[in-house]
C-alpha positions in Angstrom: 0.0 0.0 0.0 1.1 3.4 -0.5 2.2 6.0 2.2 2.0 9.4 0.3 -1.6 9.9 1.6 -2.6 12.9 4.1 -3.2 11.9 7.4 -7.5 13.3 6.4 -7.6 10.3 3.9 -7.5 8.1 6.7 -10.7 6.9 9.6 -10.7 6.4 13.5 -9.1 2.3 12.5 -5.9 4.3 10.8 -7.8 2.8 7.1 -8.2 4.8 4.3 -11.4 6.3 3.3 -13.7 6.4 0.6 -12.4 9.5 -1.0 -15.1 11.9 -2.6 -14.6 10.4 -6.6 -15.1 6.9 -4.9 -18.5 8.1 -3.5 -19.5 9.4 -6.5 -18.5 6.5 -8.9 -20.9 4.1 -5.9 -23.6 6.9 -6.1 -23.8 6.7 -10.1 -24.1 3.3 -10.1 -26.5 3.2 -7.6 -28.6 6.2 -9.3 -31.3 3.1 -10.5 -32.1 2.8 -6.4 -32.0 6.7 -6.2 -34.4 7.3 -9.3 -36.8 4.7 -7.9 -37.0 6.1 -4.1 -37.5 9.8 -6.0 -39.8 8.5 -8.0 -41.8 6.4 -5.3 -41.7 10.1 -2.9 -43.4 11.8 -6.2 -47.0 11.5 -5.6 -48.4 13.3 -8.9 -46.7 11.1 -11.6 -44.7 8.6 -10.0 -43.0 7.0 -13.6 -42.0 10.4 -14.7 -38.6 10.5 -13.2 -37.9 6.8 -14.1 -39.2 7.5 -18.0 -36.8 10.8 -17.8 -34.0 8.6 -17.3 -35.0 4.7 -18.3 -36.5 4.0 -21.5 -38.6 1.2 -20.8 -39.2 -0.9 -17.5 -36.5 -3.4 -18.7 -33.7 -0.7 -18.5 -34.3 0.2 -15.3 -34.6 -3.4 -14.1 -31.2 -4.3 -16.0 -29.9 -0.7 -14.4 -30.5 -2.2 -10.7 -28.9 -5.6 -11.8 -25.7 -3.5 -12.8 -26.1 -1.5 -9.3 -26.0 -4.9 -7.2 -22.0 -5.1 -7.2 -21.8 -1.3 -5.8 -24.5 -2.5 -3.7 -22.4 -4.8 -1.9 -19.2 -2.5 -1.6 -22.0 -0.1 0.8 -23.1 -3.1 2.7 -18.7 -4.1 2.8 -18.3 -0.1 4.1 -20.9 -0.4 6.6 -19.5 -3.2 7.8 -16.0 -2.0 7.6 -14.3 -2.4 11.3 -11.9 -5.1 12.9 -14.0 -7.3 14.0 -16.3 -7.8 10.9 -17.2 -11.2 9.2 -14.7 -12.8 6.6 -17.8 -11.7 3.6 -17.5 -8.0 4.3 -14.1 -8.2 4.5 -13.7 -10.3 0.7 -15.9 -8.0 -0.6 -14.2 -5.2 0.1 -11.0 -6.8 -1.3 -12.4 -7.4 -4.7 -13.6 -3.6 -4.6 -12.1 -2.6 -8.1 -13.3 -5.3 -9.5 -16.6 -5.3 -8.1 -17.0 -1.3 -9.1 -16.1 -2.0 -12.9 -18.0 -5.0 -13.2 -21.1 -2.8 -12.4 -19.7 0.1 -14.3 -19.5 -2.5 -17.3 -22.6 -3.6 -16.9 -24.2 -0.1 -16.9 -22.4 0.6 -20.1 -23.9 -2.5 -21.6 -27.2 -1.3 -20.5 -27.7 1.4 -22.7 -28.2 -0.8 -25.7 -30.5 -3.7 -24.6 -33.7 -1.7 -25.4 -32.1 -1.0 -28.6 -31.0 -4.3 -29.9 -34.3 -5.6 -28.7 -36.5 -3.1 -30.5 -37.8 -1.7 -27.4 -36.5 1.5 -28.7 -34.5 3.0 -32.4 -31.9 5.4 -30.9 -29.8 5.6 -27.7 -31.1 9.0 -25.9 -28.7 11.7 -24.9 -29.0 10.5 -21.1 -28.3 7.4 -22.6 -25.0 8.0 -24.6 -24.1 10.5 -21.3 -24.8 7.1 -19.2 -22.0 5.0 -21.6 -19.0 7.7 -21.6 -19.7 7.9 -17.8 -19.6 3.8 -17.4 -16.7 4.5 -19.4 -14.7 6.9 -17.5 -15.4 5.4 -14.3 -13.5 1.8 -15.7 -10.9 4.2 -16.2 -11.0 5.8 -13.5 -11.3 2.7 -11.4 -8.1 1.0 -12.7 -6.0 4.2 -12.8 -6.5 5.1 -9.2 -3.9 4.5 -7.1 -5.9 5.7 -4.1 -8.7 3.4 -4.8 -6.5 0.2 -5.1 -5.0 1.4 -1.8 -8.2 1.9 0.4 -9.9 -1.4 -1.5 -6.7 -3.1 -0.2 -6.6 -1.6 3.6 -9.1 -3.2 5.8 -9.1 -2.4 10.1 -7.2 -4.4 11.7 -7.5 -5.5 15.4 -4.8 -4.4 17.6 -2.8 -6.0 19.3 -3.2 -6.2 23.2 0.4 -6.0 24.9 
């Protein structure tokens, strides 16, 4: 792991945290879950925030598929302390991975309606949604910081 980060990045067990881009690359890939609550809390037209964003019922349920693996890295970081189970802790490990599978996924997503014939053209929010999936697979593989905090987990101390 690498030492050049400011004594800020780090949390009460002395293990990196989530910085702001990782909290943002979890929240975008959990926007499906976001959109539904929002759209749930609307009482006039409750499908008008999810037909903003979603062009059929299909892409948002394959949208919350691709959100289940950044689902699990929140449940890993609520969990994150010494004494947690072994799953948490795996999970947490496999973070990168985990984060580009979904972001991989939501890429993919864009199309399905498409090549089904749900749809004829990918929408603006659409090809916005893509170059996003995109970035963050860059993003998640070029970040040194994020392959640091996915590897640091709390460990217990030792009593002496």
């Amino acid at each position: 792991m690498s030492k050049y980060h400011p004594i800020s990045s780090y949390d009460k067990y002395v293990s990196l945290k989530m910085s702001g881009a990782m909290w943002f690359v979890i929240l975008f890939l959990l926007r499906p879950y976001l959109i539904l609550v929002v759209s749930v809390l609307n009482r006039k037209d409750k499908m008008l925030l999810i037909n903003m964003f979603y062009s059929d019922r299909l892409a948002m349920s394959l949208a919350a598929v691709a959100g289940i693996p950044a689902a699990l890295l929140i449940y890993a970081w609520v969990k994150r302390n010494p004494d947690a189970p072994s799953f948490p802790r795996q999970v947490w490990k496999r973070g990168r991975l985990l984060l580009a599978i979904s972001a991989a996924l939501s890429a993919f997503v864009v199309f399905v309606p498409l090549w089904l014939g749900a749809v004829h053209k990918v929408t603006e929010y659409g090809w916005g949604q893509f170059v996003i999936s995109l970035l963050i697979l860059v993003v998640v593989y070029r970040s040194q910081y994020m392959k640091d905090c996915f590897s640091d987990w709390p460990e217990k101390k030792i009593e002496e």
